[in-house]
C-alpha positions in Angstrom: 2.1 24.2 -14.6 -1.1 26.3 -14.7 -5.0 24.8 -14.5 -6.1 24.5 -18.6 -9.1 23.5 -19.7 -8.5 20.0 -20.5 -11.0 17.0 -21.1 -10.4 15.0 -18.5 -8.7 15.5 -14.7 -7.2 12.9 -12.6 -7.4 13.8 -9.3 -4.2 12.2 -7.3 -0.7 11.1 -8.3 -0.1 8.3 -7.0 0.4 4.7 -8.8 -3.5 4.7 -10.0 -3.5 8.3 -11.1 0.1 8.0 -13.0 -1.3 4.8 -15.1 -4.7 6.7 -15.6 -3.3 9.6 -17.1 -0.6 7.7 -19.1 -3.3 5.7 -20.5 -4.8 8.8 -21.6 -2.2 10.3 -23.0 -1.8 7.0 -25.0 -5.3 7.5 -26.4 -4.5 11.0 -27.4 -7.3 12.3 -24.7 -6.4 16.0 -23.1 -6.2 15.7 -19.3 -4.5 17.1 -16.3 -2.6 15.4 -13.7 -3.2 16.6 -10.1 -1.9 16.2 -7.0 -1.8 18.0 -3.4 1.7 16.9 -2.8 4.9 18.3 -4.0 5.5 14.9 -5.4 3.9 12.0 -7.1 3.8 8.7 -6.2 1.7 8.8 -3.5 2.3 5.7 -1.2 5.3 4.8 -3.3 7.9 6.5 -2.1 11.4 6.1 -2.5 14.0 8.3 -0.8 17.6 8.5 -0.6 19.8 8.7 2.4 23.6 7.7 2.9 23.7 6.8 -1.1 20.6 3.9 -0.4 17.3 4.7 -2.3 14.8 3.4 0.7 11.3 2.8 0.3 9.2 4.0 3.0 6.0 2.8 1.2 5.7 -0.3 -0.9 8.5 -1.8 -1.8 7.8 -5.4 -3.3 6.7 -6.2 -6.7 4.5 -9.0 -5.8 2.9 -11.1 -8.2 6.1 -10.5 -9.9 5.9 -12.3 -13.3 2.3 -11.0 -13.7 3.4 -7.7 -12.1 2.9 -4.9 -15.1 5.8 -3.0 -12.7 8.2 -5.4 -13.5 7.9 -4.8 -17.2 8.3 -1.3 -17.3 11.1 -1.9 -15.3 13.1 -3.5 -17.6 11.9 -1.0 -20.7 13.2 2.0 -18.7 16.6 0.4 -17.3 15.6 -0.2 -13.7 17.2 -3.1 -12.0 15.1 -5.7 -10.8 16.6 -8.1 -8.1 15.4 -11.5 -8.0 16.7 -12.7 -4.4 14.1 -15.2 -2.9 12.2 -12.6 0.0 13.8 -13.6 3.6 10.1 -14.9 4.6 10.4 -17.8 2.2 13.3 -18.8 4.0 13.6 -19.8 8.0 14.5 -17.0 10.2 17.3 -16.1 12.4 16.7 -18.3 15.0 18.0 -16.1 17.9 14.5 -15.9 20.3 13.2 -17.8 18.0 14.4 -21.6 17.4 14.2 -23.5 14.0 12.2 -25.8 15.6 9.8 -23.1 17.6 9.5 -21.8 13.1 8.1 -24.7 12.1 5.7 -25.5 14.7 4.4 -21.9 13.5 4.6 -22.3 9.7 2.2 -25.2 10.7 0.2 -23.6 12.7 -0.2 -20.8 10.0 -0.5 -23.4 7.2 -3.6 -24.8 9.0 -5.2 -21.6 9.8 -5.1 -20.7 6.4 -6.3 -24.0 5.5 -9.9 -23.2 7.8 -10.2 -20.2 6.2 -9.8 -21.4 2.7 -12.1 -24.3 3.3 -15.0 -21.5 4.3 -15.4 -20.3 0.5 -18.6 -22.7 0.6 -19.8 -20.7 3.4 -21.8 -17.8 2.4 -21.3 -16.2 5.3 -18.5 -13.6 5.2 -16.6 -13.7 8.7 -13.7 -12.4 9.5 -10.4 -13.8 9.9 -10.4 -14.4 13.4 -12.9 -16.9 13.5 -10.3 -19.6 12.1 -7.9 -19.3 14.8 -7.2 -22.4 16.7 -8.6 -21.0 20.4 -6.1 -23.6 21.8 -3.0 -22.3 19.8 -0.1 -20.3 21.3 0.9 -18.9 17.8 -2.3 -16.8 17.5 -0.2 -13.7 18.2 1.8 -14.2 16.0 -0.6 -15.0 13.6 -2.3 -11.7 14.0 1.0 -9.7 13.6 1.7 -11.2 10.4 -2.0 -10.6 9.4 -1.0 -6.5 10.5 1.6 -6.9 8.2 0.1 -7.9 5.0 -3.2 -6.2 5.8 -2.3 -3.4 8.0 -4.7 -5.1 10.7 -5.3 -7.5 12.7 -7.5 -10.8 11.7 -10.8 -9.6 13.7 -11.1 -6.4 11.4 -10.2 -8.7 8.2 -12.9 -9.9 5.7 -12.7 -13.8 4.8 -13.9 -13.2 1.3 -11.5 -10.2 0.5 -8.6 -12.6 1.3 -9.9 -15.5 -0.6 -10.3 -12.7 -3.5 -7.0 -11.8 -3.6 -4.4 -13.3 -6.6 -0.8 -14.1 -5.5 1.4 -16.0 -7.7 4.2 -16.0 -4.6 7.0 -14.4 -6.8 8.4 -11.3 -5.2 11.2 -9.4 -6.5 12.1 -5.5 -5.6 13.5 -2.4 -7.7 17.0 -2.1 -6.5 17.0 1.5 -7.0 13.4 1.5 -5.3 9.8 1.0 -6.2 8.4 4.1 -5.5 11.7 5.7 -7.9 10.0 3.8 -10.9 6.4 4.6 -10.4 7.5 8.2 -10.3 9.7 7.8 -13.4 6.4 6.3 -15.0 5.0 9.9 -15.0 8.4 11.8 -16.2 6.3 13.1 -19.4 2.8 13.5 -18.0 0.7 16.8 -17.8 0.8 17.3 -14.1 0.0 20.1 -11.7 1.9 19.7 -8.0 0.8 21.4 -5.1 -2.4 21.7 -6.4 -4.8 19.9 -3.7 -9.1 19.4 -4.9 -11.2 21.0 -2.5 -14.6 19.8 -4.2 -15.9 18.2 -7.2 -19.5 19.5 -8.8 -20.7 17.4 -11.2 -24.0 19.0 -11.1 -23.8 20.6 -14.7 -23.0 19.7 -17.6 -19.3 19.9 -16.9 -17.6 19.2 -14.1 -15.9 22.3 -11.9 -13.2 21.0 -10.0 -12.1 23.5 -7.6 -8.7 23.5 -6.5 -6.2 25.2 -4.0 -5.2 27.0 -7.2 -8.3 27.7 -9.1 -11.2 26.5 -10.8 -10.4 23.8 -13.6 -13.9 22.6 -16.0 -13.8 19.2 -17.5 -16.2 17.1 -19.1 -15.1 14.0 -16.8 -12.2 13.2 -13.6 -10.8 10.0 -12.6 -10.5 10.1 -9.1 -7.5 7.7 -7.5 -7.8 9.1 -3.8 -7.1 6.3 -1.1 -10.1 5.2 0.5 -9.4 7.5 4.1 -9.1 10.4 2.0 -12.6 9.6 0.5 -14.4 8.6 3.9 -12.8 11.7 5.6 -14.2 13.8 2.7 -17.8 13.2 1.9 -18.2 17.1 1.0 -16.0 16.7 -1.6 -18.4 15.6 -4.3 -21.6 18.1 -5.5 -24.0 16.4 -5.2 -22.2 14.2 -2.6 -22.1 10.5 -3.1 -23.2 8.6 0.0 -22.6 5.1 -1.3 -19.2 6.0 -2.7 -18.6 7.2 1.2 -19.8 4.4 2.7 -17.9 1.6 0.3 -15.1 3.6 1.2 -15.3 3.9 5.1 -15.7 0.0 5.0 -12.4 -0.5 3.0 -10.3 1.4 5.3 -7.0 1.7 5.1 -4.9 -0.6 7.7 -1.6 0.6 8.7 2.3 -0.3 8.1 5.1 1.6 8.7 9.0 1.4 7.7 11.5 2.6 10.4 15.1 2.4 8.4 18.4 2.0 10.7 21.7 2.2 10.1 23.6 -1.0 11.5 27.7 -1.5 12.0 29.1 -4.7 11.8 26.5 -5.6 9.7 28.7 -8.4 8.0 27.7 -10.3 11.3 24.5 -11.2 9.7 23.6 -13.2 6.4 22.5 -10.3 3.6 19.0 -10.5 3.2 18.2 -12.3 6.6 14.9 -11.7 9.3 14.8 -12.0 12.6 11.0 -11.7 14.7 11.1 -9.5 17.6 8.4 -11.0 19.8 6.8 -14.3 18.7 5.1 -14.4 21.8 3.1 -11.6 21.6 0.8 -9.5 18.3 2.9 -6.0 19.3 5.9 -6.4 17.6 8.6 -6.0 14.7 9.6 -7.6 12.3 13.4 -6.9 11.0 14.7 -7.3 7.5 18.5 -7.8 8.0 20.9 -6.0 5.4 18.0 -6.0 2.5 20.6 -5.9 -1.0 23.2 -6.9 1.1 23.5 -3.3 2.8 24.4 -2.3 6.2 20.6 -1.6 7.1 18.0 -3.1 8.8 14.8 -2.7 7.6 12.2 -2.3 10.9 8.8 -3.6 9.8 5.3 -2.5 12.4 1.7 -3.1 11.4 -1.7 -2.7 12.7 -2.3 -1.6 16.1 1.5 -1.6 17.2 1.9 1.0 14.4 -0.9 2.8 15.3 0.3 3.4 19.1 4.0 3.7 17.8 2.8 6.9 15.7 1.1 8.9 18.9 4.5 9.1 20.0 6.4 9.8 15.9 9.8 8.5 15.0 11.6 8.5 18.3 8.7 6.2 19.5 9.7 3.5 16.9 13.3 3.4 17.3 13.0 3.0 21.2 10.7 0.2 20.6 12.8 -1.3 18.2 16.1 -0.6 20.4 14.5 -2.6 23.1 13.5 -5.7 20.9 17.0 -5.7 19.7 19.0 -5.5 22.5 16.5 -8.0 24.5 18.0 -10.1 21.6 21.7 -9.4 21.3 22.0 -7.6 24.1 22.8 -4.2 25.7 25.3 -3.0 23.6 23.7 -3.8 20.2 21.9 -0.7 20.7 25.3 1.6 20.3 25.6 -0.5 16.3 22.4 1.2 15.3 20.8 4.5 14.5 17.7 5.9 12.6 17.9 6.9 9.1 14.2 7.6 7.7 10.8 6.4 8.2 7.3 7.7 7.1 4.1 8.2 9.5 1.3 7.1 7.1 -1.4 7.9 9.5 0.1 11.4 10.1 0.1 11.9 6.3 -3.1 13.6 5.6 -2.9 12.6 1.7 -2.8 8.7 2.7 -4.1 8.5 6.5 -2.7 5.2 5.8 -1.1 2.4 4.3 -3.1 0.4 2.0 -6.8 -0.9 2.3 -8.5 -3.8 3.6 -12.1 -5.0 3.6 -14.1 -5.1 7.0 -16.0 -8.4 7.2 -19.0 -8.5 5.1 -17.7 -5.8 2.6 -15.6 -7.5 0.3 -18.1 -6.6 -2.5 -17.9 -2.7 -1.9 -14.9 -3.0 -4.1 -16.8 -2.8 -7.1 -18.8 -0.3 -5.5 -15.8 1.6 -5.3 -14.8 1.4 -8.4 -17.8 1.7 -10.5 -18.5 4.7 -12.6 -21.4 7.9 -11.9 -23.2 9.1 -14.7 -20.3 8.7 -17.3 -18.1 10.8 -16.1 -16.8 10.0 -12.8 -14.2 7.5 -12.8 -12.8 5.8 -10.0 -9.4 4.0 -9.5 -6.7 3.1 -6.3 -5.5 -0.1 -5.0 -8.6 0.0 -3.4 -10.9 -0.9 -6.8 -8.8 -3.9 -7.2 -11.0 -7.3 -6.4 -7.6 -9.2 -6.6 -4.6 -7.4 -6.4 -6.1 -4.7 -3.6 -3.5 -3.4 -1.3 -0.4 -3.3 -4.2 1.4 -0.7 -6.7 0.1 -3.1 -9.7 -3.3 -3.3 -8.7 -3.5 0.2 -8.6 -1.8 0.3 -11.7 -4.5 -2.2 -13.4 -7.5 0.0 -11.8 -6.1 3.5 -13.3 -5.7 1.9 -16.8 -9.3 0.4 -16.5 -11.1 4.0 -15.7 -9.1 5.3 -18.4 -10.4 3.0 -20.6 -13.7 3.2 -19.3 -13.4 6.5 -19.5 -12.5 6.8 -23.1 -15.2 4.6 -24.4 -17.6 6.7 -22.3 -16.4 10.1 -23.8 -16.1 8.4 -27.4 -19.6 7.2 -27.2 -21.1 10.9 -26.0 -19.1 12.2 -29.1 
């Protein structure tokens, strides 16, 4: 599809941009969908190899029963499994006993505990302050913080994790989360390959110019991951410092997905996890035959990720080989084999995973979000005061600058 002269462009497909411009479409508005990639979805992304649709980028609708995902799931046919996740049950104890598990859970439990019990303070510190100095679980403490934050608890705000809304219900997309977010957009207006080189907003309408052209609009929603933004501060005339800087100090942490086939997989319990290191912050974390298939799912975060990707694919699967086999031996590295995995650093659309807050910037979120002049509109995980970091709170920040948006337009009409 061609640039048009449309009222309205929304500038990246991912989750955010998909909801923005189907909200649009809902309100009858005119607007153009575009996005640098050959494909939406941005960091959901499913793909299929051997017959499995994998999902190299999110891949659980958490939040589930408040998750809007989950119902447009079941309006367009998409299967929703309902297993409870592996972490809310005790591990595979091999290198890691029961009892060793629960001396951690409690450890954790406690050190969430601290944290929670600073929302009095008005200090905003980050997470690493309310680590037990005396602990030996503080490693692993800080790889599960690079898990579900893509960093490690020195470079987390306190206040963006007390922020954040999680009702503990996780379910996944069987045919993969990134599959329905794409199918969300099946009837939109959208332009692929089609990558925004700057935004002037100087006149009284906007030129966006594009790798293909020039496109005029009277407004944009822009649902570009916070990297992108930090990377770019030329890309808005007259540039926005304040947008910049919100979005430097929301970064986005890192976590990657390294897939393997596995043979004799009926060895293990479907759905199962096993810890790699629990001695030490560098490590994997392994979901065992996720749906019951003959796959493990290899799970890295933070600065293990981060090293991992200097070296691409091969690095990962070394590093994994070696945690396995230092588990089951020697030989367990002849049951397995790579079959996909995403570098979200190396992708110059993400440079990432999915945000976080430095300490003492939990409030540039609504920086971030908030709207210039009428008529730019921002959205992304990112905007999202409590459901940052997910599919569905980018989903609930792309319908909010559509609606914004449309009362904005309506009042200048």
């Amino acid at each position: 599809m061609a640039l048009r002269e449309v009222e309205v462009a929304v500038i990246g497909g991912g989750a955010a941009g998909i909801a923005a411009a189907k909200r649009l479409q809902q309100q009858g508005r005119s607007y153009l969908l575009l996005e640098a990639q050959q494909r939406l979805g941005g960091r959901a992304y499913t793909v299929q190899v051997n017959g499995h649709n994998l999902d190299l980028g999110c891949g659980w609708l958490h939040s589930a029963d408040k998750n809007p995902w989950a119902a447009i799931a079941g309006q367009t046919g998409f299967a929703i499994d309902k297993t409870t996740p592996p972490w809310d049950r005790p591990s595979n104890p091999n290198g890691f006993s029961i009892a060793e598990q629960k001396e951690f859970r409690k450890a954790l439990s406690a050190f969430y505990e601290r944290a929670d019990a600073a929302r009095l303070d008005c200090r905003d510190r980050p997470l690493s302050a309310f680590l037990d100095p005396e602990s030996r679980w503080n490693p692993l403490i800080n790889a599960i913080s690079s898990y579900f934050s893509g960093a490690e608890t020195e470079r987390v705000s306190t206040q963006d994790l007390q922020n954040y809304q999680d009702s503990e219900i996780n379910w996944r997309v069987v045919d993969g989360y990134g599959a329905l977010v794409t199918s969300y957009a099946q009837d939109l207006e959208v332009v692929l390959n089609c990558k925004v080189l700057f935004i002037d907003w100087s006149g009284i309408r906007l030129r966006i110019a594009t790798s293909i052209g020039v496109l005029e609009c009277q407004a944009a929603i822009v649902a570009l991951p916070t990297s992108v933004i930090a990377r770019n501060p030329e890309l808005f005339s007259p540039q926005l410092p304040e947008k910049v800087a919100a979005a430097e100090c929301l970064p986005l942490g890192l976590a990657d997905k390294l897939f393997l086939s596995l043979e004799g997989a009926e060895e293990f319990e479907p759905d199962s996890r096993l810890f790699g290191r629990p001695d030490r912050a560098a490590t994997a974390i392994y979901h065992v035959r996720p749906f019951g298939r003959p796959l493990i799912e290899c799970y890295f975060g933070g600065a293990c990720a981060d090293d991992l990707e200097r070296g691409g694919p091969q690095a990962f699967f070394e590093f994994v080989a070696a945690e396995l086999t230092n588990l089951h031996g020697n030989e367990f590295k002849r049951r397995i084999a790579p079959l996909a995995m995403h570098l979200w650093r190396a992708d110059e659309f993400s440079l990432g995973a999915y945000s976080y807050a430095e300490p003492g910037h939990a409030d540039d979120r609504a920086i971030l979000a908030s709207s210039v002049a009428d008529r730019l509109f921002f959205a992304g995980e990112a905007c999202s005061r409590e459901w940052y970091s997910t599919a569905h709170g980018a989903l609930a920040s792309g319908v909010a600058a559509a609606d914004a948006l449309h009362m904005a337009l309506g009042h200048a009409s």
